[in-house]
N, C-alpha and C positions, 0 to 999 in steps of 0.2 A: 678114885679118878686116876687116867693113868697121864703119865709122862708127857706124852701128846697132847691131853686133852689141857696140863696146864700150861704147858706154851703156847693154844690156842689162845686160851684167857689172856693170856699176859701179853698176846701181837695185838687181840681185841681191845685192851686197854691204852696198850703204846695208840692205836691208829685211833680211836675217841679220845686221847688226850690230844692229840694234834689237831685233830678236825674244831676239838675246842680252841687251842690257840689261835689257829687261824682264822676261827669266828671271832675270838674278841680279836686280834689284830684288824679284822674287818672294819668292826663297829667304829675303831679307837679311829681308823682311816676316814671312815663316813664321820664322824662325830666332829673330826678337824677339821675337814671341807666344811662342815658348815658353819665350823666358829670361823674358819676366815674369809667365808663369803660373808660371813655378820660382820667379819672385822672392816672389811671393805665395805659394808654397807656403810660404816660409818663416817663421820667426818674428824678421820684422825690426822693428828699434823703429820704421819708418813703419808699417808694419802693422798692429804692436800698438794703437798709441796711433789707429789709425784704427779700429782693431774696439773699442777700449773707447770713443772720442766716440760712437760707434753705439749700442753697448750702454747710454752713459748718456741719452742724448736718448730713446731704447725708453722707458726706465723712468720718465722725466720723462711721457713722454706717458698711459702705464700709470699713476702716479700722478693724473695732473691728472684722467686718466679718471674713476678711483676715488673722488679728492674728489670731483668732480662728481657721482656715481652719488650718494656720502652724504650729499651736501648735498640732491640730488631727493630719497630718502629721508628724510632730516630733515624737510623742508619738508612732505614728504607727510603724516609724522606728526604734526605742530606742526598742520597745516591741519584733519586728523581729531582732535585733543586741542581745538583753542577751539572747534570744532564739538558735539565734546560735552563741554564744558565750560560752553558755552551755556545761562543758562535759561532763554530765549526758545527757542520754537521756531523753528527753521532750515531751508526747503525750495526745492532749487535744481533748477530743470526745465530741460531743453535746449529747443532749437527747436524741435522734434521733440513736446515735451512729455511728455520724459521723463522721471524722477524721477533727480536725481544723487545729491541729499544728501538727507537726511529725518533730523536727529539726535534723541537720546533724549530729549530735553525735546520735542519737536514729538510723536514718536509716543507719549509721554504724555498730553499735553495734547489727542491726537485719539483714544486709547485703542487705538492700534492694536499691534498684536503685532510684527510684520514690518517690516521695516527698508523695503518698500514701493520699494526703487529698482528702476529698469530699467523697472517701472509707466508707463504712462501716467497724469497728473497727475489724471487726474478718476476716472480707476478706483481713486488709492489714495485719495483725500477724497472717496468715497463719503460717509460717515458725517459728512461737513461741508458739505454743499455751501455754505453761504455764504461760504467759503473758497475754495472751487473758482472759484465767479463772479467773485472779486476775481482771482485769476489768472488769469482768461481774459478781461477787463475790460484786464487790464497789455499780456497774452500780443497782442494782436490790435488796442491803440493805441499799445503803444509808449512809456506814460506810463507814469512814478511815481503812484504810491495812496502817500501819506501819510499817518500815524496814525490810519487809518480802524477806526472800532469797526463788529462784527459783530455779532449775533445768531446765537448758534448753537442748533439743535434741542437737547429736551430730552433725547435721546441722548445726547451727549457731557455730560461733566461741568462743562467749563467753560460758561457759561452765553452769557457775551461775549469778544472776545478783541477784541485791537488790533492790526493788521495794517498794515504799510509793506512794497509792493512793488516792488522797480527793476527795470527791462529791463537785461536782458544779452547785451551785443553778442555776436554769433557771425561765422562764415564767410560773406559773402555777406551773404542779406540773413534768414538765420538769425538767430533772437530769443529767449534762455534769458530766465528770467526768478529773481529771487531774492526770496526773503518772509522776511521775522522775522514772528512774530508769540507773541503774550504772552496771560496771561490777565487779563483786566479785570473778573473778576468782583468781586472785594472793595471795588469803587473803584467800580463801578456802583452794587451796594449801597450804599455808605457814601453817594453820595450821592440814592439815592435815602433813605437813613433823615435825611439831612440834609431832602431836600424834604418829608416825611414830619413831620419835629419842626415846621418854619416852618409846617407849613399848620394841624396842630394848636396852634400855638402861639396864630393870629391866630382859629383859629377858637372856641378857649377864650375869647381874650377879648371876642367877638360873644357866646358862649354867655352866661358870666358875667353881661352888663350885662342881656340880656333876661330870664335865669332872676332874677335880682334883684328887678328890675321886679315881674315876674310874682308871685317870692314874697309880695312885699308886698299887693297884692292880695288873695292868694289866704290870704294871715292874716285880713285883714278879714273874708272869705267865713267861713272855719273860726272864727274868735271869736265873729261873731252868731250862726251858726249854734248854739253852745254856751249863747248868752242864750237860744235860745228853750227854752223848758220844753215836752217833748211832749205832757203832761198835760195841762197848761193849751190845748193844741189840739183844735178836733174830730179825732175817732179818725181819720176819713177823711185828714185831712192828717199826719198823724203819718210815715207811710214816707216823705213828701216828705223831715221834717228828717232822719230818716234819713238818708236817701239823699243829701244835701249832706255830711253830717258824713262819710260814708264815702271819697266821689268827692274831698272837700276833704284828707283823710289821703292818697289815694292819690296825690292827685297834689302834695301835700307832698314825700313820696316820692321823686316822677318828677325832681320840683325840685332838692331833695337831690342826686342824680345827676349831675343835669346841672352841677353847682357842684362836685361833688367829680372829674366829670370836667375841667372845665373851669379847677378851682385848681391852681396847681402843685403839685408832689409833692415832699414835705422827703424827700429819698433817702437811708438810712442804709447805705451798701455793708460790708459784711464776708464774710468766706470763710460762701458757706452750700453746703450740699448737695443737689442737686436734688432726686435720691433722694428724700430726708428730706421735702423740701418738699413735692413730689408726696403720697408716702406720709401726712404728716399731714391736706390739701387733704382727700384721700380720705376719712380716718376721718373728719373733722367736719360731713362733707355727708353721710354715709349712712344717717342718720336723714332728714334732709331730701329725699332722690332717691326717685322712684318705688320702690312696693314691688320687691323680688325685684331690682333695679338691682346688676348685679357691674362689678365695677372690679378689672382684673389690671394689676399694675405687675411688667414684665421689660425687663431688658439691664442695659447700664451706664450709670452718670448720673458726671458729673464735678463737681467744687468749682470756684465761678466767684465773683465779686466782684458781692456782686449786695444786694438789700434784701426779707430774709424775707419780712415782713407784703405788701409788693407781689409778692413770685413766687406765693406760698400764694393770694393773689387772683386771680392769675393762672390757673392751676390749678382754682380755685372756680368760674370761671365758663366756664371749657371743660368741664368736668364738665358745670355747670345746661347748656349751650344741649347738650351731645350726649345729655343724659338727657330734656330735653323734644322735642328732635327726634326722638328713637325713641319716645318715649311720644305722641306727635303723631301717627305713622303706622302706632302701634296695633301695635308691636311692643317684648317687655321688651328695659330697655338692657343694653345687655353692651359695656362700653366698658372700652380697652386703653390705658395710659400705657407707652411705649416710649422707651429710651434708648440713645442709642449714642454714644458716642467716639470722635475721628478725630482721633488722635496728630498725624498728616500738616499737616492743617488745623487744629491746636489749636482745637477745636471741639467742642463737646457738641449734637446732634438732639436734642429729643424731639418724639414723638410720640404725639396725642391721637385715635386710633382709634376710632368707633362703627359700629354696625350697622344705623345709620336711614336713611332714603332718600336722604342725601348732602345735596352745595348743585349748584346744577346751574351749568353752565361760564358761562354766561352773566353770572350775579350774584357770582361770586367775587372780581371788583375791587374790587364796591359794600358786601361785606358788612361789610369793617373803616370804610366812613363812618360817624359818630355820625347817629343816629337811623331809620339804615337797618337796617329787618327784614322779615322774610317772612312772621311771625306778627301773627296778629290782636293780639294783647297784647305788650305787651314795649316798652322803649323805644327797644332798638335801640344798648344805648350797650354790653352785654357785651363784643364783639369789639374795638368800639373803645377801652375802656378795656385791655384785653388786646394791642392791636396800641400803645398808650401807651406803659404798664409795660416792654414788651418793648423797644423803640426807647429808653428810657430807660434801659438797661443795655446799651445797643448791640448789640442782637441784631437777629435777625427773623423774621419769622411770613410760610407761606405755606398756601395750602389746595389738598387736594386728594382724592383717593377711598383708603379704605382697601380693605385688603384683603376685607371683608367688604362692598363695596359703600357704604359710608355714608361721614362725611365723616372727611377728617384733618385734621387742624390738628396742622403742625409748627414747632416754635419753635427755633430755633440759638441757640445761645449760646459766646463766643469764652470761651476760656483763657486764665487771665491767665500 
């Protein structure tokens, strides 16, 4: 054999010695795997105690899950209870300008039925739009509105409302936006019956010093006028003194008026009954009102803290101007005293309904100034002694058309 042939042998032996160790290396691999898949098969205390650390981290995690879910729960109902526990209203619009939140105090105070989300913001404050422009005013600069007052249409019931808007950051350069807003009706009023007392107060005392004046005068005019004897005149001058003695009463009269509007009022407040007051007002002018003049008194009137002799006044002269103004336009009066109660708003309406040709929109600011009228006669102080009285038990008078076309005049009065 040569040289060659035994270093074949002996590369054939080296590569069958390895092909064999790496077969048993094999076996000895396969042989372990399955002693320790037997090993596992069984119930050893490595085993155990490695399948129950599994089992307890499982349920730790399953736990912390579960808290987590109940506390987003919690959170979500905690978020929906101050929402509507709110009695501001609460309206949260996405970027999008879509309604998230809308709570019960807000779709009260908008009068709406529906909970209004998923809406677009201007489709569900239809019925507000001064409200709408304040969110889309926020929506489109990106600024807070601060305690901004609104005016809202005579639709909704609140008249005014106080509105603060903030931007709400979103994704990008998405922009929700959030409103509180309230009603400021009682605070508007209150001080408009504040500007209302001050202007009459200064203006009383302008009245007073000139109607003074004047009286005095106007004694000297009616005194002589009493020394002259008619008799003792040619016939031809006689209707002169007349007609001094008369013009000089009447406008004693006017004077009067103007002093008892203008002095203050000794106010005696006790529990009275509108009702009652109404209904008497009634009986003692109905000798007095145009022949055939009906007066129906319906609803409910309530007990308020107020001073008899001034309501009954009150009442007497919304009666004379609604019985002369239908007796003016040549139709008989048929005028309606209306009461109603609003538990809600501890509050008593009434309403002073006629059948005459109204007050027309235009002079309805002017009508409660003193000595403002539309009548050739008259001094023009009725209403304003009526808008007085009323503001002097904190109430208030507003005008408007009745149901028969002719004028209302409603008066409010709070519950004590």
């Amino acid at each position: 054999m040569t040289q060659f042939g035994y270093a074949l042998v002996g590369l054939t032996a080296i590569v069958a010695m390895l092909v064999g160790v790496m077969t048993y290396a094999l076996l000895r691999i396969i042989a372990g795997a399955r002693d320790t898949k037997r090993h596992l098969g069984e119930n050893s205390p490595d085993t155990m105690m490695l399948s129950a650390a599994l089992q307890e981290a499982v349920a730790k995690l399953k736990a912390q899950e579960q808290a987590m879910s109940a506390r987003a729960a919690a959170s979500d109902q905690l978020r929906g209870q101050i929402a509507d526990s709110l009695m501001a209203g609460l309206l949260v619009v996405d970027g999008e300008g879509r309604v998230e939140i809308l709570n019960p105090a807000g779709r009260r105070l908008l009068g709406l039925a529906s909970e209004g989300t998923g809406v677009h913001y201007l489709e569900a404050l239809v019925s507000a739009p001064p409200l709408a422009a304040v969110m889309t005013e926020c929506l489109e600069t990106g600024a807070p509105i601060v305690r901004r007052s609104v005016e809202m249409p005579s639709t909704v019931t609140p008249s005014h409302l106080g509105v603060t808007v903030s931007p709400l950051a979103g994704p990008g350069d998405m922009r929700g936006a959030i409103c509180l807003f309230s009603d400021l009706t009682n605070v508007v009023e209150l001080e408009e019956q504040l500007r209302l007392k001050e202007t009459l107060a200064r203006l009383g005392e302008l009245t007073a010093g000139i109607a003074h004046e004047f009286r005095n005068g106007l004694a000297t005019i009616h005194g002589y006028s009493r020394l002259l004897d008619p008799e003792a005149l040619p016939r031809q001058y006689r209707p002169y003194v007349e007609g001094i003695r008369q013009e000089a009463e009447v406008l004693g009269k006017v004077v009067t008026n103007f002093l008892n509007f203008a002095r203050p009022e000794q106010v005696m407040f006790a529990p009275v009954d509108l009702g009652a007051i109404a209904r008497r007002a009634a009986d003692d002018l109905r000798h007095d009102l145009p022949e055939r003049t009906t007066i129906a008194i319906d609803g409910g009137f309530a007990e308020i803290q107020g001073d008899e002799a001034l309501l009954r006044q009150v009442f007497g002269n919304l009666l004379r101007n609604a019985a002369e103004a239908c007796e003016s336009a040549g139709v008989t009066p048929a005028i309606t005293i209306q009461g109603q109660v609003d538990p809600a708003a501890r509050s008593c309406r009434v309403s002073v309904d006629d059948n005459g040709p109204g007050i027309a929109q235009d002079v309805r600011e002017r009508v409660f100034r003193p000595f403002f009228t539309t009548r050739s006669r008259g001094t023009g102080l009725g209403l304003a002694i009526v808008q007085k009285i009323v503001l002097m038990h904190n109430g208030r008078v507003v005008i408007g058309a009745s149901p028969t076309g002719g004028a209302r005049l409603q008066l409010t009065f709070h519950l004590p």
